[in-house]
N, C-alpha and C positions, 0 to 999 in steps of 0.2 A: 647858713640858715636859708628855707628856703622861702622866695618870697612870695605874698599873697597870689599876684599873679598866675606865678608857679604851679601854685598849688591847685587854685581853680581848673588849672589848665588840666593838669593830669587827674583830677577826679573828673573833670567831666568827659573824659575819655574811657577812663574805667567803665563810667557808667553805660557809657552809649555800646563796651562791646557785651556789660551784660546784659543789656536788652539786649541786643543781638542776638546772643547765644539761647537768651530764654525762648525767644523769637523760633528760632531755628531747631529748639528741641519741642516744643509746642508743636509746630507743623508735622513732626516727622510722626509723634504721636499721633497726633489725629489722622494722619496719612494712616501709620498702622491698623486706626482701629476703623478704617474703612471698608468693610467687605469688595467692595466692585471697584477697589484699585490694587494694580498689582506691578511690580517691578519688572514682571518676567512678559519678556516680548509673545506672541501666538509664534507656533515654529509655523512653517509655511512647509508646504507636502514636497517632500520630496521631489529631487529632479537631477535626472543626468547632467553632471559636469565634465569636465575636461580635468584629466587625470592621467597619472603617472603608467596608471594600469598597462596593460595591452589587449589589443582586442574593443578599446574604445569602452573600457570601463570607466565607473563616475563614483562620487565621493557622495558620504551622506555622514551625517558628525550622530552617530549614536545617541549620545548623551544631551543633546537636544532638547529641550524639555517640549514636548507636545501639547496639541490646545487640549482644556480641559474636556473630559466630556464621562457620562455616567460609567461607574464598573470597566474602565478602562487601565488596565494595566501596562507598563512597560516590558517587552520580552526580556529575556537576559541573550546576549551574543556570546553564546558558544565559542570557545577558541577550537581553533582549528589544526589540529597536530602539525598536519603535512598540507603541502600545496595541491588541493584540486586539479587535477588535467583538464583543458578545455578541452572542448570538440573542436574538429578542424572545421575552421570557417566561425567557429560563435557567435553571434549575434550581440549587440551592446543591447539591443533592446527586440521583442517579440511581441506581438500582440496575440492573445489567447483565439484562436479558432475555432468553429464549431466542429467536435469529430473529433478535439484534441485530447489526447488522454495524456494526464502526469509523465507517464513513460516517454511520451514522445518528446514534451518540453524538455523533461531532464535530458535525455540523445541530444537535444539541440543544442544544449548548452556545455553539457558534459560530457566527453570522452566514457566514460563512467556515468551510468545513470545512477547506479547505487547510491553515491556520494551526496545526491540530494539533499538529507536534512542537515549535510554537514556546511553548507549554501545557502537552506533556505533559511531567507530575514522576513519575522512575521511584522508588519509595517505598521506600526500602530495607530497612525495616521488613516489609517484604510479598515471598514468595518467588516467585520467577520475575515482576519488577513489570513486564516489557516483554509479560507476556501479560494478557489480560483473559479473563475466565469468566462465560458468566452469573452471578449472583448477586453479583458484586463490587460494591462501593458507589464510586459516582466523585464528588469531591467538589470547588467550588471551593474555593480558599485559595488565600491568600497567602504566598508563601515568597521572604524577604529583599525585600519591598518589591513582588513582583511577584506579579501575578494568574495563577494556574497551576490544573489539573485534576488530580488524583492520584487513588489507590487507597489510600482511609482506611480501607475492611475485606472482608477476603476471604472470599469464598464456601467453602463446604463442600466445591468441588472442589479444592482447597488443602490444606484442610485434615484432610482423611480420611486417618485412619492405614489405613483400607485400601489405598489409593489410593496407591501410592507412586510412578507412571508416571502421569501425568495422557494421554490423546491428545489429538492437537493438534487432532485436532476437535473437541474439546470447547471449543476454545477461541472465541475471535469472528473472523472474518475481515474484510479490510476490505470486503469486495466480495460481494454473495449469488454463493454459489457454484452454486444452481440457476438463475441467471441465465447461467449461462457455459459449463454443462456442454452444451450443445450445440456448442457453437465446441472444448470440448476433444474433442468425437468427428467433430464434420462440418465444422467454419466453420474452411475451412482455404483459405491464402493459400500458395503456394510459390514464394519466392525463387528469383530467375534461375537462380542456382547450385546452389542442392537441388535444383530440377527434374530436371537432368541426373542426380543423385547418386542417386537412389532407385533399389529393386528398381520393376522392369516387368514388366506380365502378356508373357511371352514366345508361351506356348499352352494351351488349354481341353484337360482331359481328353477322350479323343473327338473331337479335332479338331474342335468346334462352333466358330461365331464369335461366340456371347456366351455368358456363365456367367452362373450367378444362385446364389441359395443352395443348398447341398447337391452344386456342384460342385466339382470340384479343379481348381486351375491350377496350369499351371508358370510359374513365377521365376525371373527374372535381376537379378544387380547388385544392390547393397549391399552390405553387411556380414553376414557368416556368424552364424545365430540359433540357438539351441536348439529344440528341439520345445515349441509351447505359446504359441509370440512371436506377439503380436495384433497386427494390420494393421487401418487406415482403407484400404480400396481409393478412389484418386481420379483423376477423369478430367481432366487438363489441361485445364483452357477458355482465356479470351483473356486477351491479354495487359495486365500493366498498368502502364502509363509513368508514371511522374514528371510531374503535370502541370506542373510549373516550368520542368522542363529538357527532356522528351520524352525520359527515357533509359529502359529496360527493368528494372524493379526487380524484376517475379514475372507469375506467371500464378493467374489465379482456380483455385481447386481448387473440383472438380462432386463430392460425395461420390457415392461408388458405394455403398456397402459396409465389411462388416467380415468378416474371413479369421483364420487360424490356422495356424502352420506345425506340419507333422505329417509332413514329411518334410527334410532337407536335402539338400547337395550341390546342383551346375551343371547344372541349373535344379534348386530347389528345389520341393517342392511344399507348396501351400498351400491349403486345405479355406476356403471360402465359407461362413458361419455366418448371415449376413444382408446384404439386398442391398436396396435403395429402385431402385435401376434396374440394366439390363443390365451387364454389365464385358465392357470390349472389351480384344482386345492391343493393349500400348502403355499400356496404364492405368497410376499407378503406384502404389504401396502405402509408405504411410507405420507404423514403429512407432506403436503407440500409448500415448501418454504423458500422464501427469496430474498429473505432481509441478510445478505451478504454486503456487509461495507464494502465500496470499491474506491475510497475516498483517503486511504492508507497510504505512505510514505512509502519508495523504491529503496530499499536499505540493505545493508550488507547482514547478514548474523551476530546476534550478539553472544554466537558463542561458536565454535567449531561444528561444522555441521559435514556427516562423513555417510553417505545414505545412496539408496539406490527407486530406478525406477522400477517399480514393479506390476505398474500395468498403464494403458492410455484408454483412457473413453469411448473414441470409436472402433477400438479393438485394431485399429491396423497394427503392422507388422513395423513402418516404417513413419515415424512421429516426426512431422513437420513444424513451421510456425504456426501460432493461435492453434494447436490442440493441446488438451488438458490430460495432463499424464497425473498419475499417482505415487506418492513416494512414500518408501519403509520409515521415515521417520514424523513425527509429529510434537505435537504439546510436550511429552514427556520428555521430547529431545532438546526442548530450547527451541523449539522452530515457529514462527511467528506469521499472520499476514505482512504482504511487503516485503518479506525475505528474498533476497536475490541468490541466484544460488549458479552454478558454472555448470554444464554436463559435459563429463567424458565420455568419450567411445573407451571401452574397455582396451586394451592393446589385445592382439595374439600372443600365444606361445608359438615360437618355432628354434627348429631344430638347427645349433649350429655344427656344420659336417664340418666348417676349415678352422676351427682355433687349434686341434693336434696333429695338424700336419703340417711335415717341413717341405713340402711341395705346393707353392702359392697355387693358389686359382684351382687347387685340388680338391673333391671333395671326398672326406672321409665315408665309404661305403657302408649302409647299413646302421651306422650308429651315430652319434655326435649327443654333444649338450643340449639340452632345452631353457629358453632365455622367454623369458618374457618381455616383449614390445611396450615401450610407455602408452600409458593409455593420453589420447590428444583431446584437445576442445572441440566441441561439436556443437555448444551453442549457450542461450541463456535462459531462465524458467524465474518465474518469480509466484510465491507461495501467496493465494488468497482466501485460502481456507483451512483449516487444522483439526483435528480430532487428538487422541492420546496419542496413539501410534502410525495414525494414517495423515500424512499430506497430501493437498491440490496445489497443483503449480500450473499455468498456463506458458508457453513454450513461446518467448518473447523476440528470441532470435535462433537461428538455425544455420549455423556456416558449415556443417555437417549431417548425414543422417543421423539420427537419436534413436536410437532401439532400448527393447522394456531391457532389465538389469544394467545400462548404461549407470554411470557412476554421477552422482552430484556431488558437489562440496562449494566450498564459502569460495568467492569471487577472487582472482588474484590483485 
């Protein structure tokens, strides 16, 4: 039996552990129903470590939880099929240039620029992380296992409390944009169908049969403008077929000019500001437009892309880097801004004289096989604008001459 003693002893132990525990669930409650207390530490921003990598890549734990802040979501990390190739030399880390375009950062980092969004980590940590600014630091690391590129610290254009509107040109584009601004005013291709759809010089003030600058013309057709609407004046040239199929996809556009409408109504009129050659009637006159995104990802096709080049902008014969070619396929093919795309040189056909004869180094007279040469690489183009049937590619790299019907397809 147990004795008084005894018994005091272990109830008053019971007791003291359940205050204790009441104690301790009491707290935990009131903990929870605290708004401005939280378990979870602030993550601190990103930063190159020392890692297994090569190349002096650095670790970052994805799953991290980030400090709060409004409309702020976590990206998802992409798995990444196959291993990325570096570029010879890599950089563990790059700070953003002025002059720098997307394409050049991916080159620096990438063997393959295409590969890009298969790399890029949008940094949650970093506000608005799908833009880049000069002055941003782009870093490799590792995140959950995989070799990635992010934005471990932002530039002062970010970050200035003045600055509360950043403009988007201030930001990087993928493509030099003084590479293109001649195709946005003159390097102009018109679809079978636009062709007909445009305003037409109808008649010259004065009934003259060309206008130059400082004339007025009348207008027909289109869509009704306000006073002040800027025209490309352009003169139809030849035509230009599909060379796959011979079907009629557009006509080359001849820039005339540039006009201003300063009157409306049937026929409109429209004042000549500048003119590189005469404007005939019949000419036709294109709005003129520039809100072309140049803010779009280096990427591979997302589908087989098997197409030809069918003309270049300043009409030479012999297509270099930064000139703007045009190609037979478009929208309707799966073809995208950002599309990377590989040009072949066509190969020759020639004649083999020695496969039937049993006298080496002999060549058969007069006759033999016809073999066609593989067609080789000649350079890279990347697609920044699209129509149904017509694409714009700007000519990115050139290890070869590129001529019009040269061959593009998806990057190997």
């Amino acid at each position: 039996m147990m004795s008084p003693d005894t018994y005091r002893s272990r109830y008053g132990l019971r007791l003291i552990i359940l205050t204790l525990a009441a104690s301790l669930a009491g707290c935990e409650t009131m903990s929870n129903l605290n708004p401005f207390d939280s378990d979870e530490e602030e993550a601190p921003p990103p930063v190159a470590q020392t890692s297994t990598m090569p190349s002096g890549s650095s670790s970052i734990d994805a799953n991290r939880p980030a400090a709060a802040t409004p409309m702020q979501t976590t990206p998802v990390v992409e798995q990444i099929s196959r291993p990325v190739p570096l570029a010879s030399g890599a950089p563990s880390e790059y700070v953003v240039q002025e002059g720098d375009t997307l394409w050049d950062i991916a080159s620096t980092f990438l063997r393959d620029p295409w590969y890009w969004p298969e790399v890029w980590y949008l940094n949650p940590q970093v506000a608005n992380p799908h833009l880049i600014y000069p002055g941003d630091t782009l870093a490799m690391v590792t995140i959950d296992g995989q070799q990635r590129i992010t934005n471990v610290r932002a530039s002062t254009y970010r970050l200035s409390p003045q600055a509360r509107v950043t403009p988007l040109t201030e930001t990087i584009s993928s493509i030099p944009y003084e590479q293109i601004s001649s195709f946005l005013s003159k390097g102009l291709v018109l679809e079978r169908d636009q062709a007909g759809e445009l305003p037409y010089i109808l008649s010259t003030r004065g009934d003259h049969l060309v206008a130059s600058a400082g004339n007025d013309i009348y207008v027909r057709g289109g869509e009704p403008a306000p006073n002040g609407t800027r025209y490309s004046v352009v003169h139809v040239g030849d035509e230009l077929r599909d060379p796959d199929d011979g079907d009629l996809i557009g006509y080359q556009g001849i820039y005339v000019g540039e006009g201003a409408m300063v009157r409306g109504g049937d026929p409109a009129t429209v004042s000549l500001t500048d003119t590189t050659r005469e404007a005939l009637n019949g000419d036709r006159l294109l709005p003129e437009s520039v809100d072309i995104p140049l803010n779009f990802f280096p990427k591979a096709p997302d589908i087989d892309i098997d197409g030809r080049i069918i003309s270049v902008v300043d009409g030479v014969s012999l297509i270099g880097q930064y000139q703007v070619v045009v190609l037979n396929r478009g929208a309707r093919n799966g073809l995208a801004p950002g599309d990377v795309l590989t040009v072949f040189q066509t190969g020759d056909t020639v004649t083999d004289r020695y496969a039937n004869t049993s006298l080496l180094g002999n060549a058969i007279r007069g006759g033999g096989e016809s073999v066609k040469l593989p067609d080789e690489e000649a350079g890279t183009i990347m697609v920044f604008k699209v129509y149904d049937r017509i694409g714009y590619a700007l000519v990115m790299e050139a290890t070869s001459d590129i001529h019009v019907l040269d061959s593009v397809r998806n990057p190997i």
